[in-house]
PAZAPA-4460 file (N, C-alpha, C; in steps of 0.05 Angstrom, whole numbers, plus 32768, in hexadecimal, padded with zeros to 4 digits):
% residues 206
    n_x    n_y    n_z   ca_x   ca_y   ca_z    c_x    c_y    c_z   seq   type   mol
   8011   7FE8   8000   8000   8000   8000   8011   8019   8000     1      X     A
   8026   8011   8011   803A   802C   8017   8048   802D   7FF9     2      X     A
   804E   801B   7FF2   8059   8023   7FCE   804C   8031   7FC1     3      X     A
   802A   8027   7FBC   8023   802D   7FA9   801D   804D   7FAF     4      X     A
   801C   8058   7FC0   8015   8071   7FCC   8038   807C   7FBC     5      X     A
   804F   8073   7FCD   8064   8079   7FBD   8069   807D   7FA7     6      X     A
   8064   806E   7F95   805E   8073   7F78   8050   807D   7F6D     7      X     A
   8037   808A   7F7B   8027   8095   7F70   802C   80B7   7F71     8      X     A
   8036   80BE   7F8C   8046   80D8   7F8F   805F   80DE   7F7C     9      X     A
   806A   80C6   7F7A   8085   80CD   7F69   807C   80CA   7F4A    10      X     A
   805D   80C2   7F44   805C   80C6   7F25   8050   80E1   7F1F    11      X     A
   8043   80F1   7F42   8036   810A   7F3D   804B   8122   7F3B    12      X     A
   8065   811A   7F42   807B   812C   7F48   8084   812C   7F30    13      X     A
   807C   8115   7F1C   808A   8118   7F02   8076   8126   7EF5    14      X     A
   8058   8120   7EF1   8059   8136   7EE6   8051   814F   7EE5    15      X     A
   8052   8159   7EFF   8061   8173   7F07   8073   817D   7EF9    16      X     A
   8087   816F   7EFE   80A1   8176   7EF3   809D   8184   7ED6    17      X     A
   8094   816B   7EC7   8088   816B   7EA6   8081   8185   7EA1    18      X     A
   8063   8187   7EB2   8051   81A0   7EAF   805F   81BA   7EAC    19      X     A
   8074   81BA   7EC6   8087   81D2   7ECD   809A   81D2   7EB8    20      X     A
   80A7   81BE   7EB0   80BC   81C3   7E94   80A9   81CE   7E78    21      X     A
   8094   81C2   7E7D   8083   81CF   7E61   807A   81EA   7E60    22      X     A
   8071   81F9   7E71   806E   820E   7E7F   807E   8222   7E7B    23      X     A
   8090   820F   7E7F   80AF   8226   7E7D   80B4   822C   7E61    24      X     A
   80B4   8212   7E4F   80C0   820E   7E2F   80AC   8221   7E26    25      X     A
   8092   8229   7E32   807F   8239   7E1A   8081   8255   7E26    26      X     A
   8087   825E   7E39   808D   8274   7E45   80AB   827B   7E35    27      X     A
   80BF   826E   7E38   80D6   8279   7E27   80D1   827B   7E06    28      X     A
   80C5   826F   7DFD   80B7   826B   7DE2   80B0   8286   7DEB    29      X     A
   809B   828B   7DF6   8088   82AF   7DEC   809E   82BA   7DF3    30      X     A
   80B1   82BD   7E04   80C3   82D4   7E0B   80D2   82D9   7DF5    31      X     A
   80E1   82C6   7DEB   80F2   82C7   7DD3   80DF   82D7   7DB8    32      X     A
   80C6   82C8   7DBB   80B3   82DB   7DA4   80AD   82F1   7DA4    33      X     A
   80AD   82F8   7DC4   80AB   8311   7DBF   80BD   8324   7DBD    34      X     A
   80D1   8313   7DC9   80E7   832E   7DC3   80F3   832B   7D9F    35      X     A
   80EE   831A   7D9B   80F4   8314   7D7B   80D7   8338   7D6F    36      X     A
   80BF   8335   7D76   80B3   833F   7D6D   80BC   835E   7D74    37      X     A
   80C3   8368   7D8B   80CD   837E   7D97   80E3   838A   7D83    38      X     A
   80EC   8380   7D84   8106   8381   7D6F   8101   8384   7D50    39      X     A
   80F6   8371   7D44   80E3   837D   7D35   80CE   8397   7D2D    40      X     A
   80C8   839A   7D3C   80B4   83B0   7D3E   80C7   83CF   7D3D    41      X     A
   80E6   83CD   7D4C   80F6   83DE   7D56   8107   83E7   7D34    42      X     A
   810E   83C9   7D2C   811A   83CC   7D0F   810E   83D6   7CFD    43      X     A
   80EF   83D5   7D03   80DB   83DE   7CEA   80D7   83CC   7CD1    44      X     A
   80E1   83AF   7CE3   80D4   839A   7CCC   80B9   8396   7CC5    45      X     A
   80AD   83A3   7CDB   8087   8398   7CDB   8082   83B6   7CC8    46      X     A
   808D   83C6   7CC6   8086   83E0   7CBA   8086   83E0   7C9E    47      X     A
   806F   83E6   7C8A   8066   83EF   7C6B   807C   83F3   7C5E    48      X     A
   8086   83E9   7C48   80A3   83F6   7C3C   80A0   83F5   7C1B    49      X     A
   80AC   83FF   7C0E   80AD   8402   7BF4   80C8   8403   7BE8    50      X     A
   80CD   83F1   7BCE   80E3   83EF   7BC8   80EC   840D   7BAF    51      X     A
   8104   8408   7BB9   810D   841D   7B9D   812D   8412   7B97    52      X     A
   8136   841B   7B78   814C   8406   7B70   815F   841C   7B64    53      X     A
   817A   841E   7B6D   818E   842F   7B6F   81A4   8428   7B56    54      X     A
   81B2   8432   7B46   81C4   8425   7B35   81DE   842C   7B42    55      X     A
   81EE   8424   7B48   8210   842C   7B4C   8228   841B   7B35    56      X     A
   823C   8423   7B30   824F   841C   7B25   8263   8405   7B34    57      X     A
   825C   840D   7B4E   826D   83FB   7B5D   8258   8406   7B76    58      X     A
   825F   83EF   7B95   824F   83FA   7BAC   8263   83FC   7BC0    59      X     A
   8284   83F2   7BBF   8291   83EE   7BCA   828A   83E5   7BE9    60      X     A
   8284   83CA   7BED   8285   83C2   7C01   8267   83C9   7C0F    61      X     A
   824D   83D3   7C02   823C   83D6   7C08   8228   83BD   7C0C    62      X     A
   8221   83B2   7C25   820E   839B   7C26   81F2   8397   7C2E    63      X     A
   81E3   8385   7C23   81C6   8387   7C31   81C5   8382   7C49    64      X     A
   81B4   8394   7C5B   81AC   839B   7C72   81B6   83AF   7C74    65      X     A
   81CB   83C7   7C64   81D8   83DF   7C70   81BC   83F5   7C68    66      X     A
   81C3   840A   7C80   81B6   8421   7C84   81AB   8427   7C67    67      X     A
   8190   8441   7C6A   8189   8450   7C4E   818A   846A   7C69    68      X     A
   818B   847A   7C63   8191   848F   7C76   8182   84A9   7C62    69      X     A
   8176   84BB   7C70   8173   84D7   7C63   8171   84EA   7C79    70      X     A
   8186   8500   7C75   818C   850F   7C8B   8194   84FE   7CA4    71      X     A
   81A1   84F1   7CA5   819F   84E0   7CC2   818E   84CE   7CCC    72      X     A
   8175   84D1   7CB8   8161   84C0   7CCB   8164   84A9   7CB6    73      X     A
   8164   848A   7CC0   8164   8472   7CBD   8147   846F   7CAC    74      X     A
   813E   846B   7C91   8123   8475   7C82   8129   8458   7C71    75      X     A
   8137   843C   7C76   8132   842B   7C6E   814F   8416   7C6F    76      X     A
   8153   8402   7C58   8169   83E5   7C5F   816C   83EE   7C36    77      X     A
   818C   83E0   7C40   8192   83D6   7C1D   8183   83B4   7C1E    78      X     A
   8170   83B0   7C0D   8166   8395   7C11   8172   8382   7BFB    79      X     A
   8181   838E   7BEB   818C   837D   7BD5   819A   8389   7BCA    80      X     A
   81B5   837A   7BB5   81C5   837E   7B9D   81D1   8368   7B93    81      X     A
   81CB   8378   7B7B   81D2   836C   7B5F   81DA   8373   7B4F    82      X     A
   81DD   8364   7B35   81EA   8370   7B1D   81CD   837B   7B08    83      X     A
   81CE   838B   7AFA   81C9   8389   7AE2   81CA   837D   7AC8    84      X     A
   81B6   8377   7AB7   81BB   8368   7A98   81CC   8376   7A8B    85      X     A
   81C9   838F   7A8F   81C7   83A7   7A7A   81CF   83BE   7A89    86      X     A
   81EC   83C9   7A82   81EF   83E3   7A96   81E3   83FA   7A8C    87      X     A
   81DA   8409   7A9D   81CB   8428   7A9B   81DB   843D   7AA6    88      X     A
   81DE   8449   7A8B   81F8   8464   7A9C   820C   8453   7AA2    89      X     A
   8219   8448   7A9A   8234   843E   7A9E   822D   8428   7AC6    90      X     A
   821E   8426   7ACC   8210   8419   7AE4   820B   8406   7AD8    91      X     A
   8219   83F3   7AF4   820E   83D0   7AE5   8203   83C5   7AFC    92      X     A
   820B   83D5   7B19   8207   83C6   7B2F   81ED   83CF   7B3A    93      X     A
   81D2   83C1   7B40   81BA   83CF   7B4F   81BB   83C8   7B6F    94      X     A
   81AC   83DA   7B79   81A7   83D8   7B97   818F   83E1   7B97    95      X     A
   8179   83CC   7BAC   8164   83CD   7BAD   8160   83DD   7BC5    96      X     A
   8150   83E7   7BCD   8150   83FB   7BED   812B   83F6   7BF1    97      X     A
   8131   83EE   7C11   8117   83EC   7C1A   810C   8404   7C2A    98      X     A
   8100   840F   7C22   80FC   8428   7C2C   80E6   8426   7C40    99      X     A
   80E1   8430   7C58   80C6   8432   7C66   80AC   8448   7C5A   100      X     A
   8094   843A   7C52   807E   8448   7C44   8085   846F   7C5C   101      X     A
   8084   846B   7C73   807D   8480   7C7E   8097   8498   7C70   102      X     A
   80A6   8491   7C6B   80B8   84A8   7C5A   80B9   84A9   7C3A   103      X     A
   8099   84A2   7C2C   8097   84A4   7C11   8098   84BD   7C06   104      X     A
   808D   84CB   7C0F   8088   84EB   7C0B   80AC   84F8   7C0D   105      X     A
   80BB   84FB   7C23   80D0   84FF   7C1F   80E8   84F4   7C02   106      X     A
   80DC   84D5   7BFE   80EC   84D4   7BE9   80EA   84D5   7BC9   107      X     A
   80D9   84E2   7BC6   80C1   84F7   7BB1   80DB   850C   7BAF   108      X     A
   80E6   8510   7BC3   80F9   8531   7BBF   8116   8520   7BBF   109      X     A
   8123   850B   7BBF   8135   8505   7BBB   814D   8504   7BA1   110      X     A
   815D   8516   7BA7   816D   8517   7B90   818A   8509   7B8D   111      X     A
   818E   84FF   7BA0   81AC   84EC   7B9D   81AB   84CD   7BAC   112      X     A
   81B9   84C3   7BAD   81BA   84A7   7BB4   81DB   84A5   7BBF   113      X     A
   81EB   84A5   7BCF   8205   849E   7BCE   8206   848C   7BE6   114      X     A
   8226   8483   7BD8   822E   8467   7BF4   823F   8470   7C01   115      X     A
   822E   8478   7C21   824F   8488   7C34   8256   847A   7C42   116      X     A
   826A   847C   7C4C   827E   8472   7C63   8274   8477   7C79   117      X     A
   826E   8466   7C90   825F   847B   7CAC   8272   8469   7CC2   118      X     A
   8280   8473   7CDF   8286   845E   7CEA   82A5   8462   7CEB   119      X     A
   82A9   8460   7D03   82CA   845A   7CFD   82D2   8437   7CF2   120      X     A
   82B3   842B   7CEF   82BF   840D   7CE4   82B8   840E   7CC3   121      X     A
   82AE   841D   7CB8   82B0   842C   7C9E   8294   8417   7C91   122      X     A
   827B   841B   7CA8   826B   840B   7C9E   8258   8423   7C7D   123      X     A
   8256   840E   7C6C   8248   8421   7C5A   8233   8425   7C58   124      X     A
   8220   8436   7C51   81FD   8441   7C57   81FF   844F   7C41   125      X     A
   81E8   8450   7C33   81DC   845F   7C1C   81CF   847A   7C2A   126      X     A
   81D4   848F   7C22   81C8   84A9   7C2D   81C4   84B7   7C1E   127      X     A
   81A1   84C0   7C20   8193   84CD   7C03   8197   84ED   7C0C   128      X     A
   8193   84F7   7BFB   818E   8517   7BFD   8176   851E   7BEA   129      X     A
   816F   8538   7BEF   814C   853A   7BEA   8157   855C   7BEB   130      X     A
   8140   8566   7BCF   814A   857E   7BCE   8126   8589   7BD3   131      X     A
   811D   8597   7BD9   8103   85A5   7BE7   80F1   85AB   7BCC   132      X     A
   8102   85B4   7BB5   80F7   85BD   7B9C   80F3   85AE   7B80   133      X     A
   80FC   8590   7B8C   80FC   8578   7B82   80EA   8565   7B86   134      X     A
   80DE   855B   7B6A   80CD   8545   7B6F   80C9   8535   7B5C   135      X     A
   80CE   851D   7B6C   80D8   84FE   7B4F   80B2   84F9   7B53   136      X     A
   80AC   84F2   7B37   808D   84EA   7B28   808F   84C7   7B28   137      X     A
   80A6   84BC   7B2F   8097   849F   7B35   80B5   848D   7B48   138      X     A
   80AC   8486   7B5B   80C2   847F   7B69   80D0   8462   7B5E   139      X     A
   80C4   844C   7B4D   80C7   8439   7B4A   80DF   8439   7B29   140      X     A
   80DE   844C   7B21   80F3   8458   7B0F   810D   844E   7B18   141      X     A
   8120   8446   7B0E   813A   8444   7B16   814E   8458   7B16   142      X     A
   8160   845E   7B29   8167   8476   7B3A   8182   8473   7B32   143      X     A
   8192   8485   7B2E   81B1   8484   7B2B   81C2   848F   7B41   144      X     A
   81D1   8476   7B4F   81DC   8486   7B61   81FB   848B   7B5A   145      X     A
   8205   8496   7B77   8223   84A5   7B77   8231   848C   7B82   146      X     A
   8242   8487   7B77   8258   8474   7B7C   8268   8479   7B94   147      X     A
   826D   8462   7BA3   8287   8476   7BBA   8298   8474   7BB7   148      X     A
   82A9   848D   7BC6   82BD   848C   7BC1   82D6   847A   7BC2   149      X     A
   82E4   8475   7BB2   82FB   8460   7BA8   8312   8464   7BC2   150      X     A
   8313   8459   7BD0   832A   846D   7BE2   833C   845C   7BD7   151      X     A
   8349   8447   7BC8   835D   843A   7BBE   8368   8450   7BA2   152      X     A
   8353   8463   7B8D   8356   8474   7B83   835F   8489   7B86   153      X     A
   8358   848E   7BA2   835E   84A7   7BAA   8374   84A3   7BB9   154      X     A
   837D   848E   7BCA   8398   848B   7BCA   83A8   8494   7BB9   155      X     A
   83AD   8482   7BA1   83B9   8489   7B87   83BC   849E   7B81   156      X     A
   83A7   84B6   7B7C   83A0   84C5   7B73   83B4   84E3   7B8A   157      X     A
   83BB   84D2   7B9D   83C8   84E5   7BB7   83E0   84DF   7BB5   158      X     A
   83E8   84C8   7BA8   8400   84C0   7BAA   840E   84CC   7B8E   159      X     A
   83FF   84C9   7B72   840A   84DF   7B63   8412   84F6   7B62   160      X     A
   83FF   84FD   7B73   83F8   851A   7B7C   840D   8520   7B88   161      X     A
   8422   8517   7BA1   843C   8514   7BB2   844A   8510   7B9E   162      X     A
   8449   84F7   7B8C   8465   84FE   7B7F   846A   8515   7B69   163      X     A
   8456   8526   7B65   844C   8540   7B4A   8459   8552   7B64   164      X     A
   8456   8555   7B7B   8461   8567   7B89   8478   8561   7B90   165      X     A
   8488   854B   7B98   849F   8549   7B94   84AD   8551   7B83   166      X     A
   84A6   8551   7B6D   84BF   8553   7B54   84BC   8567   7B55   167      X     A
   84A1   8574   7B5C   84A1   8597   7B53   84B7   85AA   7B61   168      X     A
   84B6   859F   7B7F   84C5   85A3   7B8F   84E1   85A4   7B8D   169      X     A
   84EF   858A   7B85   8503   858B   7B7B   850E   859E   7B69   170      X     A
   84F7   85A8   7B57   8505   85B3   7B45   8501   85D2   7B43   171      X     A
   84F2   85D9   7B5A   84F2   85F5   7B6D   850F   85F5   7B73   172      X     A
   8519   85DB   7B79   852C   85E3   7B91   8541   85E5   7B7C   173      X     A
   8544   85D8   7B68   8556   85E0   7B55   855A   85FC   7B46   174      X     A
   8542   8603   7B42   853A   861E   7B32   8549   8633   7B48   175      X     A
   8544   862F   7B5E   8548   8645   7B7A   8567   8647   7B7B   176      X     A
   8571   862A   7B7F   858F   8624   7B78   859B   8636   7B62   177      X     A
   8589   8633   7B41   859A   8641   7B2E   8597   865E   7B3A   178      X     A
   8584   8669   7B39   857A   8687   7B47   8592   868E   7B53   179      X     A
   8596   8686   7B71   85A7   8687   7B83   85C4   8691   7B71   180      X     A
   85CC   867E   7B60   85E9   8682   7B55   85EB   8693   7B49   181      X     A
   85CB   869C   7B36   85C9   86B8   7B26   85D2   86D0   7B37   182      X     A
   85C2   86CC   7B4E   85B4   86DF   7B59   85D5   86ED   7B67   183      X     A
   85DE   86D7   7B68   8605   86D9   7B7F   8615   86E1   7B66   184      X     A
   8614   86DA   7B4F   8627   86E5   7B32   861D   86FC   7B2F   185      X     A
   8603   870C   7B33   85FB   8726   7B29   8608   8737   7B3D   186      X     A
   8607   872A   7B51   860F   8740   7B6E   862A   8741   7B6A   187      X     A
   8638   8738   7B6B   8659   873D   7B69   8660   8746   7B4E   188      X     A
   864D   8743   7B32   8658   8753   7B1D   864D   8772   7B2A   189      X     A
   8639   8770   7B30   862C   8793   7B38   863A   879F   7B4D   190      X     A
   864C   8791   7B5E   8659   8799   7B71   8679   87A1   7B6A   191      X     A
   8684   878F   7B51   869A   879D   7B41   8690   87B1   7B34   192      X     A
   867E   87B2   7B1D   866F   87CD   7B18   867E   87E4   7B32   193      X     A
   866D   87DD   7B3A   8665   87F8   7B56   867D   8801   7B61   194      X     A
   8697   87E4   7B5C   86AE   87EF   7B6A   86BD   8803   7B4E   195      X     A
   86B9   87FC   7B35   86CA   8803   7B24   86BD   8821   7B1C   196      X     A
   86A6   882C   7B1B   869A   8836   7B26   86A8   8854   7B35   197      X     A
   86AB   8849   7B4E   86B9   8859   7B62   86D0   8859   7B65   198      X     A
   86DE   884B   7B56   86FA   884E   7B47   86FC   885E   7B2F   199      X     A
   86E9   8861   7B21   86EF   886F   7B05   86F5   885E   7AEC   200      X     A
   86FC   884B   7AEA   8704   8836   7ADC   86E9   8821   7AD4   201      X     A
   86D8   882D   7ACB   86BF   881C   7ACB   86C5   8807   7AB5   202      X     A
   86C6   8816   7A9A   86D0   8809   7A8C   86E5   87E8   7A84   203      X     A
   86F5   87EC   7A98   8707   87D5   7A99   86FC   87C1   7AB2   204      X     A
   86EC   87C1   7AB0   86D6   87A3   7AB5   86D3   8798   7A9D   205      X     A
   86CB   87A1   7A8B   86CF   8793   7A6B   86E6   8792   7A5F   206      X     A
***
């Protein structure tokens, strides 16, 4: 009798146990959902968006999920890139941009597209500009943007630049050099002058 009482407590303690581990598994289940949803909501994934499609020549290092930025404010994601069939304007590379519906009206006045540098880790973001007296008639048009800047070009382009001033330099310093010797042969013929001069004997300098 005393067993079966024993066993009967120790099959209620199990599932207790059960109940309480289940309890728990669906409670961390909603927590995780919701903070999954929180987060969501914060990114502006649950938010209205509209695509628009950018051309660049190159994006250097530009990836999907980076910033769309206007004036500072975060106004959408790069959601894609690709190539083109067929380049337009010398542009072969597209970038798709997800824009949030609630800044449609702002990008009606948009007049540039470029890929900046933001970050001392040199993350890249697309940042539009919008001129007040401007207004694009259909947003789904394909947009030409500004390439960024090459800093491997512009290296180069600095390093020519150093050695075009170098040589120039050098040859300042040469020019100054000949000067200098002119400038020391004129003074000591004008200074025999001046002595022959005040001797009377001008003449016999020649």
């Amino acid at each position: 009798m005393k067993k079966n009482e024993r066993d009967n407590t120790m099959g209620q303690k199990d599932i207790l146990k059960q109940f309480a581990a289940g309890v728990f598994f669906i409670l961390s289940l909603l927590l995780i959902a919701w903070v999954v949803f929180t987060i969501s909501v914060e990114k502006g994934v649950t938010e209205p968006k509209f695509d628009m499609t950018v051309l660049f020549r190159k994006v250097g290092g530009l990836v999907v999920g980076a910033p769309v930025t206007l004036s500072g404010v975060n106004v959408g994601t790069v959601s894609d890139i690709g190539f083109l069939d067929k380049e337009v304007e010398g542009r072969g590379v597209k970038v798709r941009l997800s824009i949030f519906t609630k800044y449609k009206e702002q990008l009606y006045k948009a007049t540039s597209f470029s890929i900046l540098t933001e970050g001392i880790l040199g993350e890249k973001i697309i940042e539009i500009s919008t001129d007040p007296d401007f207004r694009q008639e259909d947003l789904s048009l394909l947009v030409i943007g500004e390439d960024p800047l090459d800093i491997q070009n512009l290296a180069e382009t600095f390093g020519d630049t150093a050695e075009s001033l170098l040589e120039t330099s050098k040859r300042l310093n040469i020019a100054t050099r000949e000067i200098q010797k002119i400038s020391s042969s004129t003074k000591r013929l004008l200074n025999r002058i001046e002595q022959r001069i005040i001797e009377g004997n001008l003449f016999k300098v020649f």
